[in-house]
N, C-alpha and C positions, 0 to 999 in steps of 0.2 A: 434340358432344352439348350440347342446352341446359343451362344452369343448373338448368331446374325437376326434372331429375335427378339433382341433385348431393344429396350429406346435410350436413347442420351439418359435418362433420370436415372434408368436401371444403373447403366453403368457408374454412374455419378455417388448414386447410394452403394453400389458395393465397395465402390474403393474408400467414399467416407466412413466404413465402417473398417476397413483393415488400416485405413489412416489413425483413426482414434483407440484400434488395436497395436498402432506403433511396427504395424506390418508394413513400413512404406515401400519394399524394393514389390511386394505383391500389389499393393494399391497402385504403384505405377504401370504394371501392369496390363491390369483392370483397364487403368485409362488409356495406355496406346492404345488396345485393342477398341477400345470407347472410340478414341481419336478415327481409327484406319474407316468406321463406317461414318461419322458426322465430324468431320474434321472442322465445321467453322461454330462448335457448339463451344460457348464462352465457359460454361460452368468445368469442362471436361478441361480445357487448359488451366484454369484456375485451380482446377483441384492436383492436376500434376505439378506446376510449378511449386504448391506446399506444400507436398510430398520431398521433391526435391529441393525445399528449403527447410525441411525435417533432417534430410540427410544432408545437409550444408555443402550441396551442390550448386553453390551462389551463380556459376555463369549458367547451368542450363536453367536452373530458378528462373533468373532474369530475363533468361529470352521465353521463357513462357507465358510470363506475366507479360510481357508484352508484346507477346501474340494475342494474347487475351485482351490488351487494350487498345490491339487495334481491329477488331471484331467490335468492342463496345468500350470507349474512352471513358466512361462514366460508372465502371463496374466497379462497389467501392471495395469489394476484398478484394478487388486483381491494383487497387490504388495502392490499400493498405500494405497487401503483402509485397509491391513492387517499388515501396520507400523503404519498407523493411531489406532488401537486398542490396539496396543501393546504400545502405547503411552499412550493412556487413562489407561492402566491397568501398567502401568510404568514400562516397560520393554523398556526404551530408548534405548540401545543400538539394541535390536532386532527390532526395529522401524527405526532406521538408518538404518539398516543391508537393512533391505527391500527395504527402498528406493535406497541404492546404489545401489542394485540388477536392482533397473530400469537404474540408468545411465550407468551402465555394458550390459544392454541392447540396447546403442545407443540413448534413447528418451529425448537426454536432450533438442533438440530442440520443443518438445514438449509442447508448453509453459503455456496450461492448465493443464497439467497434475504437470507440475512443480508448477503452482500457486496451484494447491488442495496440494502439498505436503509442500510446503511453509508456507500455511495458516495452516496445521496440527499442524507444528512446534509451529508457532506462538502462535496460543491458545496454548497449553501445555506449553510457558515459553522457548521454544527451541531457543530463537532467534538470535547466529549466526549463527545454521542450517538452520533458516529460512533466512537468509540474502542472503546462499550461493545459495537456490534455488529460490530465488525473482531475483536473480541477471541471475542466468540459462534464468529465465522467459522474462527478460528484453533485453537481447541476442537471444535470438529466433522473439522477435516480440517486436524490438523497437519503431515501431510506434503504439503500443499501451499504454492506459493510465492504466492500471490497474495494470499490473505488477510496474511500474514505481511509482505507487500510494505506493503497496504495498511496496516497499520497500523502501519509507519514511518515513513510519508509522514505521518498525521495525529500523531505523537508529533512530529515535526520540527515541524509545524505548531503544535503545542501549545508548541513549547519545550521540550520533553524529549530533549533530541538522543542523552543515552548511551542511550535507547531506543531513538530512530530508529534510532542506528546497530546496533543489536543486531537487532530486525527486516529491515531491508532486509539484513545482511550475512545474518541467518536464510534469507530468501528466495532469497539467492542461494546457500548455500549448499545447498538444495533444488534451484535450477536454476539453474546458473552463466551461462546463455544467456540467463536476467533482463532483456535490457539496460534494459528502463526502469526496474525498479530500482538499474541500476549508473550509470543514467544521473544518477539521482535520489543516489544514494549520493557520485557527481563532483561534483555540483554543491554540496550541501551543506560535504563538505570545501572545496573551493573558496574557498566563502563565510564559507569558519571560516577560512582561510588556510593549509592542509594542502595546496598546490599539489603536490608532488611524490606526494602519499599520491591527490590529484585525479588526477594524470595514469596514475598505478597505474591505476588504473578505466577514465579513458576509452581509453587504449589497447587494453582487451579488448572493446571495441567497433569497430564499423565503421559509416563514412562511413553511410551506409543505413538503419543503426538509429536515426539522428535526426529528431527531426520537428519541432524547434525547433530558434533559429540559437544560443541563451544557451550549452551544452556545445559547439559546434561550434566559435565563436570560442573558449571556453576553450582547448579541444585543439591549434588552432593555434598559440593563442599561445604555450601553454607547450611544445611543441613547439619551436615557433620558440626560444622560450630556452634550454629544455635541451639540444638540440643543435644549436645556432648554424647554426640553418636560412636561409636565404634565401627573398625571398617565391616565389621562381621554383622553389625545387627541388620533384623529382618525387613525395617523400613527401607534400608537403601536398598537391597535384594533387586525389585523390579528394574531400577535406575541403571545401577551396576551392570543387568543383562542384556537392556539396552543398549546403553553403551558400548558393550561387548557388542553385540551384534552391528551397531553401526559403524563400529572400526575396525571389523572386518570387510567393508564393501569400500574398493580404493576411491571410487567414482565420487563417493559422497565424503569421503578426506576430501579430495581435489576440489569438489566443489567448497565446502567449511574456507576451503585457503581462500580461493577465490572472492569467498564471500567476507571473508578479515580483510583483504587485503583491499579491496572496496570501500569497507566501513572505518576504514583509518589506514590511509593513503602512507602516513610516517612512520606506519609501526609504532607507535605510542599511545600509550591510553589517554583518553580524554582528561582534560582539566576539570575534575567536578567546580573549578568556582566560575568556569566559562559558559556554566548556563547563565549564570547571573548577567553576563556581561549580553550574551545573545538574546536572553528575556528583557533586557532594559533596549536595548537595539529595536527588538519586534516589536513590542509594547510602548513607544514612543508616538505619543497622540498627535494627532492634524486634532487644532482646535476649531470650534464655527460659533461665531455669536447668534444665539436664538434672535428672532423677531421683534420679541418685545424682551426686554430685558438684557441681561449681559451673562447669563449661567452658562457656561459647555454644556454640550451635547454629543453624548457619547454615543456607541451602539455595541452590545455584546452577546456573541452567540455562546450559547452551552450546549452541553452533549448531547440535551435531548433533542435538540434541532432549534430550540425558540433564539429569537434575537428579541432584545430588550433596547429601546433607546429613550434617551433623556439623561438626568445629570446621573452621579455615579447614585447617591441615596434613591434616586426612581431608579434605577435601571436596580439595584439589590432588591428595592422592597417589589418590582414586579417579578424578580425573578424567585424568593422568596412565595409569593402568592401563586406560583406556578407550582411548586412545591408541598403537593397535599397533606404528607406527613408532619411539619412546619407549622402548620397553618396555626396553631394556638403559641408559639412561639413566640421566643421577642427577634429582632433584629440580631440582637448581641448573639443570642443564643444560637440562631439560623448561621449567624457565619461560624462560629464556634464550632459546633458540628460540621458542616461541610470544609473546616480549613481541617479538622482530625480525622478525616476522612481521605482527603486529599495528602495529607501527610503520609499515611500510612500505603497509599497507595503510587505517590512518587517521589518519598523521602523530600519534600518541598516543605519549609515553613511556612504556611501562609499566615501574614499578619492577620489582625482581627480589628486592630485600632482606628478606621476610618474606613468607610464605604470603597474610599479609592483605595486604598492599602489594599482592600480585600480583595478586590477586583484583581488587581493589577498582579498580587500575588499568587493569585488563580491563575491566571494567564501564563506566568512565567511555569506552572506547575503542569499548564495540560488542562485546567478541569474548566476553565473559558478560553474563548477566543476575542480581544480587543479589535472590532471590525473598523471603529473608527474614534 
């Protein structure tokens, strides 16, 4: 059948699917040839401009998006993808601009559209921009892991680590098969010095799920320590091939560097005693005098999504009664367990000696969040 049969949608889904085939010099194509019959169809310029912001073609990108937003000023992928340009060409403020321009539009519940805008940030180094709209992402669709992921990944990067770790373990506790966030969650411990709380993690992954060599060597190596492995034995086999094969493809070194040199800006490892110092920072209460009385009034969210509010002993013994397997337990015994749990899972002590202690020590661990 010729093209001159086709409608604007034909054309639009054909080049969307050599787009998402990574076929873009053919998907633009597709779309002049889209273009030469319905030149003022908005979806057909929008779909060439991210075509040409796939091949980081930043000025003809830009002048398509906005071709496209002057056809329809309110098109939100031709916003999205035309802050995202204006970023690559570092015009940040006109890159914000655009994106308000969507939440002025209403779409903040939108929660893909807010993670495309989020992740924009992120690469570019924007990242309380990107925190604000991770966070949009996470409020639209809290039972998903992704946003929740994502915005671990940028509190690690901020230096917020009792958040990081409270998000990425939120994500996985959404979808335990996460592995790039548990990948993400290995490495950080790691780099705090929680090797054993590290190898927790990457052992529920597989060789396969890696796509940098940074966790692969971890895994071996502490492997190799903890159980006084040899370079020859057959458990490290899979890890080892891996490896091999991922340091054969330069693309994904270059990217490992890129991705170091992001996560510690000094070339230096983390201070493992500077979570403490970063968990007493984040965990630092706003107090409020109840009504009748003079108790604080806290509020704490856990993994499983619930928030708890009232003093620290209500807010344990409701989040305790949420807790089905517990339920015949004492108090003592409920924090006892979830602080050796939480141990083993992010090399954190948590106290056990007081409601607040326990709380508080959670928090700095990842396994709550202190809302207020």
């Amino acid at each position: 059948m010729s093209d001159g049969f086709l409608g604007s949608d034909e054309f639009d889904e054909r080049a969307h699917q050599l787009y998402n085939e990574g076929q873009y010099d053919e998907a633009l194509e597709v779309l002049k040839d889209g273009l030469s019959l319905y030149p003022n169809t908005v979806e057909l310029h929008v779909g060439m401009a991210y075509a040409y912001l796939a091949r980081e073609d930043f000025p003809w990108a830009r002048r398509s998006f906005e071709r496209a937003l002057t056809l329809d000023g309110e098109h939100e992928d031709a916003l999205a993808g035309y802050g995202e340009v204006l970023l690559k060409v570092g015009d940040a403020a006109g890159g914000s601009a655009a994106f308000d321009r969507i939440l002025g539009l209403g779409l903040a519940d939108d929660h893909e559209l807010m993670l495309q805008i989020g992740r924009a940030l992120f690469r570019e180094g924007q990242l309380a921009q990107a925190h604000r709209y991770f966070e949009l992402a996470v409020m639209a669709r809290g039972d998903a892991p992704e946003p929740a992921a994502c915005l671990g990944y940028t509190c690690h990067r901020l230096g917020r680590e009792a958040d990081a770790f409270y998000w990425l373990r939120r994500a996985l506790e959404l979808d335990s098969r996460y592995s790039e966030a548990r990948i993400y969650l290995a490495n950080a411990l790691y780099d705090r010095g929680e090797t054993d709380a590290a190898l927790y993690h990457l052992e529920k992954t597989q060789p396969e799920d890696h796509f940098d060599d940074l966790a692969l060597w971890r895994a071996i190596e502490l492997k190799k320590a903890l159980y006084q492995l040899p370079d020859a034995d057959p458990e490290l086999t899979p890890w080892l091939e891996r490896l091999g094969e991922i340091t054969n493809e330069p693309d994904a070194i270059d990217e490992l560097l890129a991705e170091i040199e992001a996560m510690q800006p000094d070339g230096t490892a983390r201070d493992p005693n500077q979570l403490e110092l970063f968990g007493a920072m984040l965990t630092e209460l706003q107090t409020m005098q109840r009504r009748h009385g003079s108790l604080e009034s806290h509020a704490v969210s856990t993994l499983s999504g619930n928030t708890f509010r009232g003093t620290w002993e209500e807010i344990l013994l409701q989040f305790k009664a949420s807790e089905m397997a517990w339920a015949e337990c004492t108090l003592g015994e409920f924090m006892l367990g979830l602080a050796l749990d939480g141990r083993a899972q992010t090399g954190v002590v948590i106290p056990v000696t007081t409601p607040e202690a326990f709380l508080r020590g959670s928090a700095e661990a990842g396994v709550v969040r202190i809302i207020l």
